[in-house]
N, C-alpha and C positions, 0 to 999 in steps of 0.2 A: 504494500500500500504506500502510495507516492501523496506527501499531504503539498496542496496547491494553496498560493494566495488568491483573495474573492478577487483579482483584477484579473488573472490567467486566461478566462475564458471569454475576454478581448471586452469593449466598453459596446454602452446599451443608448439606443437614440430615444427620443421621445414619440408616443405613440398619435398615429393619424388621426385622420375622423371616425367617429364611432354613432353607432345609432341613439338615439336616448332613450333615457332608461324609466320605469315609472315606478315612483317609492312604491317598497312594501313591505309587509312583516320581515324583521330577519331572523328572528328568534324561535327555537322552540319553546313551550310553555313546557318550564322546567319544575318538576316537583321538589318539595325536600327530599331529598336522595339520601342523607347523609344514614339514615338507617336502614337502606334500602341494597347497598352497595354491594353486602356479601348476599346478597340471593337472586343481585340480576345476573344474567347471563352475560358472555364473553361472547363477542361475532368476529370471525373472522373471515375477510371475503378478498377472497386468489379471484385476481380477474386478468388473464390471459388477452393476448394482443392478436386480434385475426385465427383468433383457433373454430376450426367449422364444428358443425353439430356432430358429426361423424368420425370426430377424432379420436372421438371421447373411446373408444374401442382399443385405439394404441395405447390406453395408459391402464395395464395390469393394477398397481395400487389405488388410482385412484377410483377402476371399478370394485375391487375389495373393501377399500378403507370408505369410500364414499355413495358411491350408486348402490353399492349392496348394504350400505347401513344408513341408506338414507332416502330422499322421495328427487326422482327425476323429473324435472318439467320438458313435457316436448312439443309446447308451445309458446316458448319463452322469444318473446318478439323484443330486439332491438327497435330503439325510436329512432336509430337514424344508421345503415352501415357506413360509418366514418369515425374514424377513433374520437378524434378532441370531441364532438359531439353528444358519440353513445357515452362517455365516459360523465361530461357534463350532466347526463340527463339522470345516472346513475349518485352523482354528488349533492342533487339538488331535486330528483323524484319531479323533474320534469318531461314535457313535450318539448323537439326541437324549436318548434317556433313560438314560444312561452321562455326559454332559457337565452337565446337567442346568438348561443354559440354554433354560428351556419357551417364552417366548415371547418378542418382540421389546423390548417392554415391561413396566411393573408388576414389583410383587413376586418375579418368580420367571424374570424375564427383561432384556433389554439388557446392556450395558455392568454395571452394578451389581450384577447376578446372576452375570457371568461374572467381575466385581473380586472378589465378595464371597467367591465360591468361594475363591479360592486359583489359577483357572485360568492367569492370564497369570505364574504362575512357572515354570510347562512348557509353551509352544506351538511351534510349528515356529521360531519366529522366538530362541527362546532355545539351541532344540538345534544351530541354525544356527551362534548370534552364540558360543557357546561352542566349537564345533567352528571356528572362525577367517574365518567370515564376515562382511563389512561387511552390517548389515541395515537396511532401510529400509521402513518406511509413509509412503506420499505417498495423501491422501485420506482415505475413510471407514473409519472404523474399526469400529464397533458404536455399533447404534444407542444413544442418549441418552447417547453419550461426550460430554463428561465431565459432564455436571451431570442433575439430576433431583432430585424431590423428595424421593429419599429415598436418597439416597447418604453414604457416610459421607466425615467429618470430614476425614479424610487426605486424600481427593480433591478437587484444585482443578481450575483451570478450563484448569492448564499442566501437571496431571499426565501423564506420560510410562509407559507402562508397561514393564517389564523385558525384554531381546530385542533391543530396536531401536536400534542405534547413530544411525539420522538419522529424525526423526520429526516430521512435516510432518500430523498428522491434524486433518481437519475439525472442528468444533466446534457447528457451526448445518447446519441444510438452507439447501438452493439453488444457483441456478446464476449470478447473475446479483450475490449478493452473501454472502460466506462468510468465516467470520474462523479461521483454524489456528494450533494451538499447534505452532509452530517449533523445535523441541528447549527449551519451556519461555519461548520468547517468543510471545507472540499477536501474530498482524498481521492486519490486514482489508485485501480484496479486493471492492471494491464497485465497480459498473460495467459496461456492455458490454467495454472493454476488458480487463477480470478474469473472463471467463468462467470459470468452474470448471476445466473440460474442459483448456484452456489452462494454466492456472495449475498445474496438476498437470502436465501434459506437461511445462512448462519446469523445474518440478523435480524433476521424472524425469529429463533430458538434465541437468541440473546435478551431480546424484547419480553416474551411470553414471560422468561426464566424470570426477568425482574419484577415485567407486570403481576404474576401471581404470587411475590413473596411481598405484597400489599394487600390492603382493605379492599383494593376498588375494583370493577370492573373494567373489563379491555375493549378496546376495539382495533384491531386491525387490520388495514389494505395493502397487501402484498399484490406485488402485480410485476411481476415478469415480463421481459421480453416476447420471452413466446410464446408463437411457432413463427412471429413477424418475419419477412423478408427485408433482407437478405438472410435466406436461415443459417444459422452457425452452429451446427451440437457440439456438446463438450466432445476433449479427445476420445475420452471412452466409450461413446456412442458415435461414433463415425462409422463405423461399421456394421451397424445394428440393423436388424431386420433383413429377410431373403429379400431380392430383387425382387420388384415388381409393379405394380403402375399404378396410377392416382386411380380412383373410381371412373368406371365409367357407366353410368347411367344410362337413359336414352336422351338423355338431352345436351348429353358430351358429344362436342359437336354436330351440335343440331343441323341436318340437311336440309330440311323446307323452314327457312326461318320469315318466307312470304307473309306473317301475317303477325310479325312483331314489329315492335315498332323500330324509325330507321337508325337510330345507333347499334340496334341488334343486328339489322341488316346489312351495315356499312360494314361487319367485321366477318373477314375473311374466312373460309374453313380453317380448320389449324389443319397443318401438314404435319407428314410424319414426323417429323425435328422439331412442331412446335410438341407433338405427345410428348415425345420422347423428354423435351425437355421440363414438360410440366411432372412426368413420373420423376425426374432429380428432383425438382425442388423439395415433390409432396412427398420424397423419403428424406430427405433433411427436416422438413418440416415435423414432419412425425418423430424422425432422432431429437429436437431440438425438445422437446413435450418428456421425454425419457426422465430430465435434470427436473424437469416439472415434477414427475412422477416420484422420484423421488424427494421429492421438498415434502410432498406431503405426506410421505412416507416420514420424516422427521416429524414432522409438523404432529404429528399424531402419536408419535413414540414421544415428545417433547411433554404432549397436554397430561398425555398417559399418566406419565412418570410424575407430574407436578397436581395429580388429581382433581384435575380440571377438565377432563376431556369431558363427560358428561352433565356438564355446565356449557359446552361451548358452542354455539351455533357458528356451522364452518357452509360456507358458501362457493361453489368452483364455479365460475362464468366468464364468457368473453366479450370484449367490446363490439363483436360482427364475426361475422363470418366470411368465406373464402371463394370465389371460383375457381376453379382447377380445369378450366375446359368446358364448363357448362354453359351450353346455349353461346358457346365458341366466345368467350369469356375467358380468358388464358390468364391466373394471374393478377385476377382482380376483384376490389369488393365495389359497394357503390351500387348493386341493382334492387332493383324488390323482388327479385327470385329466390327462394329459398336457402340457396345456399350463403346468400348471402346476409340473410335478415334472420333466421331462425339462429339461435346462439344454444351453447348447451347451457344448462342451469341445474346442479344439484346441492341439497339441502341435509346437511347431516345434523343435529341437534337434540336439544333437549325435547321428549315428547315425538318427535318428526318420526313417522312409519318409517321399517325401514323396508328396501325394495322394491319401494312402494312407485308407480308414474300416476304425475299430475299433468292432465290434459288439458285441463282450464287455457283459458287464454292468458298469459304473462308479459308484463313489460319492462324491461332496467328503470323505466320510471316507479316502478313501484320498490325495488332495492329500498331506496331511503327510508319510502314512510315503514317498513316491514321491520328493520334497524329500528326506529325510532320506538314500536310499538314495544319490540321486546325491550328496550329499554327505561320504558316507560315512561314515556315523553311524546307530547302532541305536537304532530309536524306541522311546521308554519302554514298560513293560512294559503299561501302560493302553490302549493305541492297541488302537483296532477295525478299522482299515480295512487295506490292504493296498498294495503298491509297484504302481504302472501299468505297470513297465518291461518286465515279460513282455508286456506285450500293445503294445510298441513296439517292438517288431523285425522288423514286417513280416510273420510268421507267423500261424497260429493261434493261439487262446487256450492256454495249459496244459490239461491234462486237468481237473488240480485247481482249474481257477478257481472261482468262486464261482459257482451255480447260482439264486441267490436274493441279494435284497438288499432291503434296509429303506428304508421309509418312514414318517416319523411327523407327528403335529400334536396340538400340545396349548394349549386354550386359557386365559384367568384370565376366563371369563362361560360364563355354558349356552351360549349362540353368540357367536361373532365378527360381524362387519360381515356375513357373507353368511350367517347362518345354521348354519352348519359346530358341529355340535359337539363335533370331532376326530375323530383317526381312527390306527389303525396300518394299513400296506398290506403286501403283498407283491409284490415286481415280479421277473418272469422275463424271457427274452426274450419269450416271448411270450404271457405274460397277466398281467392285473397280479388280486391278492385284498384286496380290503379289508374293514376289520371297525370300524365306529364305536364311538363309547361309549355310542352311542344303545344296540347291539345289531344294528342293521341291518349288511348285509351288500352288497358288487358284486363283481363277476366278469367279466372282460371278456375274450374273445381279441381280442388285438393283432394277430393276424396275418389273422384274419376281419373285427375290427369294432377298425380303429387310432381310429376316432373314438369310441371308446365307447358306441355308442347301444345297444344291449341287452345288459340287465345277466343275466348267465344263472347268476347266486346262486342261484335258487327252482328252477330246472330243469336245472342239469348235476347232473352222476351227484354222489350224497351222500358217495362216499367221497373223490373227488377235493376236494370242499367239506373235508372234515373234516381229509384231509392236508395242506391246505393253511391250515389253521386251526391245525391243532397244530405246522407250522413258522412260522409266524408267533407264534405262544405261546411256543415256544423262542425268536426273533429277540428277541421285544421284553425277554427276560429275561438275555440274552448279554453277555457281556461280552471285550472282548479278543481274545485267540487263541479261544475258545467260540464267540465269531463267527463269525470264518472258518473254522471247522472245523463250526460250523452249515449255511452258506451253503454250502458245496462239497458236501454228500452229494444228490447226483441225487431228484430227486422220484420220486414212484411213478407 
């Protein structure tokens, strides 16, 4: 470990135009906690960078230690496939266009766009650390934390945001060499023996080990690099797994793509060299998940041992999911097809079935308020999403669950890298409605065609098109409690 001065990672400009912003609550309604400390629960939530629904199968431990002692959701919808966004939406139990962090990057997105807001004086980690929780970020934090070229003045390169009693967040990409601001000291980690992956685990078991020889309750955000691209496994797993090739679906390269819309169409069949090269990436990708698997393999011998484990609520999820070829999509996230918008989500806990799948409909906007709940504190008045706790008891969904949920993408170019030039969706159980800003339209039954290959926009019945245009009209204008009281009224 190399310790760095806060100038090293070069000087920071002052931030552009921004949109404005409208006061609102930023507080939880926090109770007296102070007798309450030794019987709330401990959360700890691993949120993976670009790891698909389907990966979830490469990680031996974490189907032992977590899907088999715990409840799978597999229909856990991202609000937006774009990191700084999904990750935003998860801090603050919002809808992309409510949080108003639009893209990952540039003026109206990252780190800078969720500083500039005002966001990280109310996020799950403040309602937390004020209701008497030890709270900690170990890893990524949002993307182009902390510096960019147009960040303002006040932010250095050891700024710490408000929330986090121990804070350990990344500062560079990489796996293989990364420098974190240490509660405001930088150290660098360069080497095979400083794998990322590792380097975070060991400061995950440092954290727990202190946090539990206290009164209070913890909360923890570990968040690894990966399976993100450029994938890097540690040396140990560079050889891992027989040869052999990403999934192929039917919608891996998709032959008749006539009747998607034209950024699906503008893109090329992949040829044999683009397969070939997506089967390299998605065996690194899957090696890189290995060092995953192992963390929480720690993570669980750590709780164990410090007789905590069955106080803990531990949460594995990703910020989005991955194309690998789907719908000739090489390599990319950014669409409202499945793979790119379904995330995995499992729940190991206090009470939590184990085994068990929850089908309900899920969103990262509900993360926060479901934190908050077990910790027993009323999320601010702003929050969209809703407590998961109903649908972790083993039972059916409530009547009143939510019948609909949002999807969004918005970009700072007429297209992004694939063409995409945004979109709002609407996802049920089983169909999902999108509507671009092109004006183009898809429609897909989930339960007839889960791969999406015909889009029946232009040919199902008009009214069912129009109901689901005008709930989706209401979604993207909602706010709050409007949300969920949008999202529960039964379709026609």
């Amino acid at each position: 470990m190399q310790k760095l001065g806060a100038g090293t990672l070069g000087a920071v400009a002052s931030l552009g135009r921004v949109l404005p912003v409208t006061t609102e609550s930023v507080s939880a309604h926090v109770p007296d906690v102070a007798s309450q400390n030794r019987a709330r629960p401990n959360i700890i939530l691993i949120l993976l960078d670009d790891m698909r629904f389907d990966d979830l199968a490469a990680m031996p431990a974490v189907q032992s230690l977590l899907v088999d002692r715990g409840t799978s959701f597999t229909n856990f919808m991202v609000t937006t496939p774009s990191c700084a966004p999904a990750r935003a939406s998860i801090l603050r139990g919002q809808y992309l266009h409510n949080h108003g962090v639009m893209r990952s990057q540039g003026e109206f997105g990252g780190f800078g766009r969720f500083h500039t807001l005002g966001h990280e004086k109310s996020t799950v980690a403040t309602w937390l650390q004020e209701a008497g929780y030890t709270t900690a970020l170990i890893g990524k934090y949002l993307d182009h934390y902390p510096y960019d070229e147009d960040f303002p003045a006040s932010v250095t390169a050891t700024y710490q945001p408000p929330g986090w009693s121990e804070w350990a967040g990344v500062t560079n990409e990489g796996y293989n060499s990364i420098v974190i601001n240490e509660n405001g000291e930088l150290n660098a980690y360069r080497g095979k023996r400083h794998y990322s992956t590792d380097v975070f685990a060991n400061k995950a078991v440092e954290f727990i080990t202190q946090a539990v020889s206290t009164t209070r309750p913890f909360f923890l955000c570990l968040t690894p690099r990966a399976p993100h691209g450029p994938a890097k496994p540690a040396a140990r797993h560079a050889s891992a797994f027989a040869r052999t090739s990403a999934p192929r679906p039917p919608s891996f390269n998709e032959p008749d793509v006539s009747d998607k819309p034209a950024w699906v169409r503008a893109l090329p069949s992949l040829s044999d060299n683009d397969a070939a090269q997506i089967d390299d990436y998605y065996l690194d990708r899957l090696r890189t998940l290995l060092a995953v698997d192992e963390m929480v393999t720690t993570l669980i011998e750590t709780l164990s041992k410090a007789g905590t484990l069955d106080s803990t609520f531990i949460l594995f999820t990703s910020d989005n999911g991955y194309h690998l070829g789907e719908h000739r999509a090489s390599q990319e996230k950014g669409s409202p097809y499945e793979e790119s918008i379904l995330a995995p989500l499992v729940v190991r806990g206090p009470g939590v079935p184990e085994g068990k799948i929850a089908a309900a409909l899920a969103s990262q906007a509900d993360l926060a308020p479901t934190f908050a709940a077990w910790a027993g504190v009323e999320a601010p008045d702003f929050v969209d999403g809703r407590s998961l706790g109903p649908l972790l008891n083993g039972g059916p969904a409530p009547r009143t669950w939510r019948e609909t949920v949002l999807v969004e993408l918005f970009t700072d170019r007429p297209q992004d890298s694939t063409g995409n030039t945004g979109f709002q969706a609407l996802r049920t159980e089983e169909l999902i409605y999108v509507e671009y800003l092109t004006g183009e339209q898809e429609l897909y039954d989930l339960v007839q065609d889960p791969y999406q290959i015909d889009n029946l926009a232009s040919e199902a019945n008009p009214s069912l098109v129009r109901a689901l245009s005008k709930r989706l009209a209401r979604m993207t204008a909602c706010t709050a409690d409007s949300c969920r009281a949008i999202e529960a009224v039964p379709l026609p």
